[in-house]
N, C-alpha and C positions, 0 to 999 in steps of 0.2 A: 439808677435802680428802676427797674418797669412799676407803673403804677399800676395794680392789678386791684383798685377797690369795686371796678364795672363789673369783675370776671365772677361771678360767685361760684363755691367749689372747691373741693377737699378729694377730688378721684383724681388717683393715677392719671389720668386721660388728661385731666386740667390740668394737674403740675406738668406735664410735660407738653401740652401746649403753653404753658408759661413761659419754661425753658424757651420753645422755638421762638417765641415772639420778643423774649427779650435779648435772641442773639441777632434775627433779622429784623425791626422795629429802626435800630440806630441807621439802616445801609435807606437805600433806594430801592432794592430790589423788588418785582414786581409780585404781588402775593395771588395764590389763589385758593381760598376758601373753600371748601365741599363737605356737606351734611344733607341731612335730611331738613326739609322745612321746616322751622320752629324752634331750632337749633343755637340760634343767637347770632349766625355769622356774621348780623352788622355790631353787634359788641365787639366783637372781636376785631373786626375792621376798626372800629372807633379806638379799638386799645393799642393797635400799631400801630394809627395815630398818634395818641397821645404818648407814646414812648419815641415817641419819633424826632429826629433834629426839626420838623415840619410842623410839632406840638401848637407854636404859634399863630400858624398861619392856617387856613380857610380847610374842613373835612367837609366833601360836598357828597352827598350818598344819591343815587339814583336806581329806582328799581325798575331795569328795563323788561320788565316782562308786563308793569301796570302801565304803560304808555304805547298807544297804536305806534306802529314803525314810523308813519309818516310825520307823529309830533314828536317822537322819538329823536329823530335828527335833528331836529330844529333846538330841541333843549338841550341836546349836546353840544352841537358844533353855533351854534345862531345863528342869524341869518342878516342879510344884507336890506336896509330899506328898499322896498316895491319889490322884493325878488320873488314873491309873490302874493297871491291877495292876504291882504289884513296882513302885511308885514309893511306896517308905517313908521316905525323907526329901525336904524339898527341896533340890534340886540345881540349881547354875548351870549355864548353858548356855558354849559357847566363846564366845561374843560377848561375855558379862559376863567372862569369866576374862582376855580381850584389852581389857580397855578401859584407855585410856588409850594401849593401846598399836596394832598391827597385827593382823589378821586373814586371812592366806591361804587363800583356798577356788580349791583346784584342782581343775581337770575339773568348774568351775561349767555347760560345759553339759550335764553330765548332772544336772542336778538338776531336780526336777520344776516343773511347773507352780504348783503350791501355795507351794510351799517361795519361791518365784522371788519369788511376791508377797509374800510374808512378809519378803523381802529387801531388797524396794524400798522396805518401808515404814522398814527402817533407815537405807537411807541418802536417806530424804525425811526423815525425823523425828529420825533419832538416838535409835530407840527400839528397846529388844526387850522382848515378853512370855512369858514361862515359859506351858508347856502349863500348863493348869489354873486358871490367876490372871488376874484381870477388871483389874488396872492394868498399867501398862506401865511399863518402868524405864528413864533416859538415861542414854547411856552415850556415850563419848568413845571411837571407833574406827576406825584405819583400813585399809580394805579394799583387798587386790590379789586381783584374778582372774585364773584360766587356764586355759585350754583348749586341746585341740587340735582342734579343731570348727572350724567352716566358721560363726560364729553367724548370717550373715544367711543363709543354707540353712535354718539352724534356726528362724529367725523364719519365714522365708517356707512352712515346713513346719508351722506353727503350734507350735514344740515349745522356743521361748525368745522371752521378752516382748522385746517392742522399746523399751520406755519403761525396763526393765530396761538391756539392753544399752547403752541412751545412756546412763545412770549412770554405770555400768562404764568405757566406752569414754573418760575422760576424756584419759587417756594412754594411747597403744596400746605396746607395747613387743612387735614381731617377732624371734623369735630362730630364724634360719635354721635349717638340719640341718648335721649335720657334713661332708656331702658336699658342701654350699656353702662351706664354711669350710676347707680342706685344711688352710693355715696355723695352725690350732690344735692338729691333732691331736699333733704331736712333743710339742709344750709338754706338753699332756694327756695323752700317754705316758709323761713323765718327772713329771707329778705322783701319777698311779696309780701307778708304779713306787718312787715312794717310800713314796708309800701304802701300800701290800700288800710291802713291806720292811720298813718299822716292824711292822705288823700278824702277819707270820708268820714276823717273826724271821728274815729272808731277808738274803740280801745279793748282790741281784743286781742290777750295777751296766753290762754293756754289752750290746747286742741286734747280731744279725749283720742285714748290710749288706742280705740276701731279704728278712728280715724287716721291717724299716724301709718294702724297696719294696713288702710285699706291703701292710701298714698304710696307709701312704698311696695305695695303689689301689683299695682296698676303701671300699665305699657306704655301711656303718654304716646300715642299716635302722634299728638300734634306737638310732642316734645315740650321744652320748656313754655312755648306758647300758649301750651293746654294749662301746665301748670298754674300758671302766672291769671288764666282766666278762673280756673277753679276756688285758687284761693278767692281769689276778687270776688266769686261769686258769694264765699263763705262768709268772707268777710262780712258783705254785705245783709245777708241773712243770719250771721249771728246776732244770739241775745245774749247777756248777763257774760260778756268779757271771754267766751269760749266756743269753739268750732265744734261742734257735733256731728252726728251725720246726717242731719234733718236739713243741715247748712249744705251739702254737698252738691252738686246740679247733679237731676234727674237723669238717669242713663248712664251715669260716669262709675259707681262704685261697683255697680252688678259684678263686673267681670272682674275687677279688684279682690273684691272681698270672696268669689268662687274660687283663685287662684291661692290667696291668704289660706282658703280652706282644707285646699290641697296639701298646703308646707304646713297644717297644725298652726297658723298664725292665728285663725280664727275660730271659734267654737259656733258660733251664731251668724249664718250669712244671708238671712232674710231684712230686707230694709225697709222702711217701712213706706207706703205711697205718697211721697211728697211730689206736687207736679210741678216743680221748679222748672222755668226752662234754662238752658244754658244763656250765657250772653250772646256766644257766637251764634246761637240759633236765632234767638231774639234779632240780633243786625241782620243774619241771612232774613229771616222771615219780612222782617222792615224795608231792605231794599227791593225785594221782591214785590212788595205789596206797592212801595210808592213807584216802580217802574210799570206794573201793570196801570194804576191811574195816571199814567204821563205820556202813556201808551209807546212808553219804550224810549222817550226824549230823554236821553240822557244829562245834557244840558238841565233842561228844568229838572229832574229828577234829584241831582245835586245841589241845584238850588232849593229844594224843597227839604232834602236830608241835611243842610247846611255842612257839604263837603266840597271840595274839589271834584271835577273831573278825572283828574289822575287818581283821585283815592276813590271812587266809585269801579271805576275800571279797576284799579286792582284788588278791589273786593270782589267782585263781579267775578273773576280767574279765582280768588280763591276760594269762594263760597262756588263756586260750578254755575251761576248764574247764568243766562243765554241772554 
């Protein structure tokens, strides 16, 4: 029976991503993912997983669009002690540390050209080689991909192999945006709301009746992502056990509750100026401010925002940072 308690969701669209995943989950087959950004595709990844004969053994997720190409390889494939500077021991790659089990590479279409071929020859051969090492090692893996890319765009731009892609593409799994999907979002409000109740010790348990319509009228640009920030935001600024629209982050309802106004969902679509800022602005604004004092040292930068490198860079791409 597929375990679907990560999937949350009641649309047509989910049940029948359900179905797909609980008929190719049980195989090897290699999957590929495609939505828009925000969209969950590493749930889903995780849930083929965990329906998987492979349930046991090791889900390694990497997001190759947040790693420069050149460290990019090295956390894939590993590398060979001294095969070049500051490689003092040998190190396995994510490919070896996944075997046996799954490997998710999302935002595989920003991975380069090189890399791509280095890809294909894993899943022709079942093999990876450590930078620096003249044999090759087999390994037992398997691969979901994702993207939010257009990949025959990207083929036909010369900028992702085609012989690649039909690897990939052996199972397609589309997962809509949230604005396709309406019917999920309650469900999804009431699982972030418990979420971010456990999380900050909250206990905020009912939402007024605007904000309900302003939710479900609203586009979710940033899909479930958005969601899941908003509530959090609400969460956080609720008082007395209930979400208002005084709790809402600032900028997010306007367009919501204009559209509600349209379909007669709302009578009243002035909000009043609270100057909330979002979360995601708040992190944008924050990295920005401590990269300009570090004069752009990324290294210290991270170490000042107590992140990773890798998770600086991939903030960095998705906040539009330079």
């Amino acid at each position: 029976m597929l375990p679907d308690d990560n999937i949350v969701g009641k649309s047509q669209a989910i049940k029948k991503i359900h179905n797909i995943i609980a008929k190719v989950a049980p195989t090897d087959s290699t999957v590929l993912l495609t939505g828009e950004t925000g969209v969950g595709k590493g749930v889903f990844a995780e849930e083929l997983h965990r329906a998987s004969k492979r349930a046991g053994q090791p889900f390694v997720a990497i997001n190759c669009s947040a790693i420069p190409e050149n460290l990019l390889e090295s956390e894939l494939f590993g590398y060979k002690k001294g095969s070049y500077t500051g490689a003092t021991a040998d190190k396995k790659g994510l490919m070896e540390e996944a075997n046996n089990g799954t490997i998710f590479l999302d935002e595989i279409g920003d991975m380069s050209l090189a890399l791509q071929s280095k890809m294909l020859r894993v899943l022709e051969n079942g093999e990876v080689r450590r930078i620096g090492e003249t044999e090759s090692k087999k390994i037992d893996v398997r691969i979901i991909a994702a993207t939010n890319k257009d990949l025959w765009k990207e083929i036909a731009a010369g900028r992702f192999r085609e012989d690649l892609f039909f690897r990939l593409n052996v199972v397609r799994i589309h997962i809509p945006p949230l604005r396709e999907r309406r019917d999920d979002v309650l469900p999804l409000i009431r699982y972030f709301m418990e979420k971010y109740n456990a999380e900050y010790d909250k206990n905020v348990i009912t939402i007024a009746d605007d904000v309900i319509t302003t939710l479900m009228n609203y586009d979710y640009p940033g899909n479930i992502r958005e969601l899941s920030n908003i509530v959090k935001h609400a969460i956080i600024f609720s008082e007395k056990g209930a979400i208002t629209k005084a709790d809402l982050p600032s900028g997010m309802p306007a367009q919501a509750l204009l559209e509600a106004s349209k379909t007669g969902g709302l009578e009243n679509t002035e909000l009043p100026g609270f100057g909330f800022e979002t979360l995601a602005g708040m992190e944008k604004r924050l990295i920005s401010e401590t990269l300009k004092k570090t004069l752009n040292n990324h290294t210290v930068a991270a170490k000042k925002l107590g992140i990773s490198r890798s998770t600086l860079w991939r903030k960095m791409k998705e906040y539009g940072i330079e």
